[in-house]
C-alpha positions as CSV (number, residue, x, y, z in Angstrom):
1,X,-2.3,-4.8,-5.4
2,X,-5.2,-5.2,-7.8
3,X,-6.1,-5.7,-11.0
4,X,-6.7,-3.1,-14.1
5,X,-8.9,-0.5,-13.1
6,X,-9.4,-1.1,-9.3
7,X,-8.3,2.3,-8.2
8,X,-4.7,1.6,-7.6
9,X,-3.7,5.2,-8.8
10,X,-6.5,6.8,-7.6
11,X,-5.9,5.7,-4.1
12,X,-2.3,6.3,-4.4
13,X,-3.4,9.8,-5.9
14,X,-5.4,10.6,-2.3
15,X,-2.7,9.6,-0.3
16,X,-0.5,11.5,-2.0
17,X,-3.0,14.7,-1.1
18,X,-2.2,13.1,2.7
19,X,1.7,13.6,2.7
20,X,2.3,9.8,0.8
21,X,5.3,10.0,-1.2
22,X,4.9,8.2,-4.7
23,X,7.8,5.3,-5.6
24,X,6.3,3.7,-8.6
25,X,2.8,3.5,-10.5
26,X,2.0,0.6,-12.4
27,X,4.8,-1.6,-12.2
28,X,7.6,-1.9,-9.0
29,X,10.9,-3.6,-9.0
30,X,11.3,-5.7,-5.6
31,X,14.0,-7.0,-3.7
32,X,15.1,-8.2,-0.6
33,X,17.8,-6.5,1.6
34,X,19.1,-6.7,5.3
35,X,18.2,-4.0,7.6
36,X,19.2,-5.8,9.8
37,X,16.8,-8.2,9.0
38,X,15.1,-9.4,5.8
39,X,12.9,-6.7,4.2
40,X,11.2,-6.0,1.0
41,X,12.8,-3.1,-0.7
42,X,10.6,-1.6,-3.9
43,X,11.7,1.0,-6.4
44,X,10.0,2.0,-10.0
45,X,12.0,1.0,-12.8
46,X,14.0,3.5,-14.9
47,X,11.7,4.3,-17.5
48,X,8.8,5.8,-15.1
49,X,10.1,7.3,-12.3
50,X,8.0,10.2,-11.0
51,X,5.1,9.2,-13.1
52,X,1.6,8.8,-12.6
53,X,-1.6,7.9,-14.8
54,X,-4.1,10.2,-14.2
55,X,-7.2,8.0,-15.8
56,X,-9.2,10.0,-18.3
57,X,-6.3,12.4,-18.7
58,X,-2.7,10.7,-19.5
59,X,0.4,10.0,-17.7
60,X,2.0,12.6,-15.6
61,X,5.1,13.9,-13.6
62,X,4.8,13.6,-9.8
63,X,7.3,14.3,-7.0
64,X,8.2,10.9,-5.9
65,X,11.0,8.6,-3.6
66,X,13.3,6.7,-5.5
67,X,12.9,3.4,-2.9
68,X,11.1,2.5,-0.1
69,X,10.9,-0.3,2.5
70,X,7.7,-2.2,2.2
71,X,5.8,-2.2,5.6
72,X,2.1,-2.7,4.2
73,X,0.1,-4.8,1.6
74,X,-3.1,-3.3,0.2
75,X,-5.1,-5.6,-1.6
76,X,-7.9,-3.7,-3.7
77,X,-11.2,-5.6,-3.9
78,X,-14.5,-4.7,-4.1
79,X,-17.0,-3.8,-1.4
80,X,-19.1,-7.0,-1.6
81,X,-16.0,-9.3,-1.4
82,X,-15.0,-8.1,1.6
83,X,-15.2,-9.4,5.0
84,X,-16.5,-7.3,7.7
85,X,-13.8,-8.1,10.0
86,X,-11.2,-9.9,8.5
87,X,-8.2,-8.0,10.1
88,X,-5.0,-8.2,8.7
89,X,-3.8,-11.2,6.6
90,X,0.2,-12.8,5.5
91,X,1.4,-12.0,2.5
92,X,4.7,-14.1,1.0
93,X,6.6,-11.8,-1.1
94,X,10.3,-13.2,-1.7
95,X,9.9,-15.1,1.6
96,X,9.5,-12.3,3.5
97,X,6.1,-12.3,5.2
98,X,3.9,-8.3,5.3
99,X,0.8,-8.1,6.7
100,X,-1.8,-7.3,4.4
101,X,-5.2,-5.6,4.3
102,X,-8.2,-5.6,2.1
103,X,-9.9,-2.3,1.0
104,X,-12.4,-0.8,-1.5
105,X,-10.4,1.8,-3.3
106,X,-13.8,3.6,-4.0
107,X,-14.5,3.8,-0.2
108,X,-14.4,7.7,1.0
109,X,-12.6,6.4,4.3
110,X,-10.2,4.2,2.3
111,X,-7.0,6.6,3.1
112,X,-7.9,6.9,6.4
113,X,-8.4,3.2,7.1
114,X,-5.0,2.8,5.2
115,X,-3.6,5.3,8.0
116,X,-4.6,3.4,10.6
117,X,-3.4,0.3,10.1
118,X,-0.1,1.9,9.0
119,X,0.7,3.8,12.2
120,X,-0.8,0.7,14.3
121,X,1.5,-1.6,12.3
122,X,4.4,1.3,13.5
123,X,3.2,0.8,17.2
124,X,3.0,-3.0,16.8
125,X,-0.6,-3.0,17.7
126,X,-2.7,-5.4,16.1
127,X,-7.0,-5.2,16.7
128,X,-6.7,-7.5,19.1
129,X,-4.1,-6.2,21.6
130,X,-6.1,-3.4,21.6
131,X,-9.0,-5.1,22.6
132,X,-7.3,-6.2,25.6
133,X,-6.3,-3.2,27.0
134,X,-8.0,-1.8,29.6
């Protein structure tokens, strides 16, 4: 999430180069389904499927799923907005709550901060059970 210009396809662009898999660019289609329980399911409409903007150049094919569950909000602010350790927040989306996170697209370390929560959110580890291991 973030507005015009904010990096949303960039980031999405370095992920990519990572192994992410693209569903939509731009605009998603959302709704919920049982899986066993409520979830958030996202898919691109018709008319750009496999499409990406490439800023500067135009818009372009990409390999790309044609849904995915959503597991992870990323908000896109700026560097200065940010909060040093603000963790992961809720985010309401069709009644169905997602944990969300705050990043600078522009950061270098963005995709790997993205990883991190992702595969901690996978683990059900949140920065504070892991501060109480030992």
């Amino acid at each position: 999430m973030g507005p015009s210009a904010s990096g949303k396809s960039d980031l999405a662009l370095r992920l990519m180069d990572e192994g992410a898999r693209l569903v939509s660019d731009d605009q998603v289609e959302i709704s919920v389904v049982q899986d066993p329980i409520p979830r958030i399911r996202a898919q691109a409409p018709e008319r750009i499927k496999g499409l990406i903007e490439l800023r500067g150049y135009g818009i372009v094919p990409v390999p790309f799923e044609p849904w995915t569950h959503l597991d992870l909000v990323i908000e896109l602010k700026p560097f200065k907005e940010l909060e040093r350790l603000s963790y992961l927040h809720s985010h309401l989306l069709l009644d169905c709550s997602l944990p969300k996170m705050m990043v600078d697209a522009a950061w270098p370390s963005s995709v790997s901060r993205i990883k991190v929560v992702l595969s901690m959110i996978s683990e059900k580890m949140t920065p504070q059970s892991l501060s109480n291991m030992s």
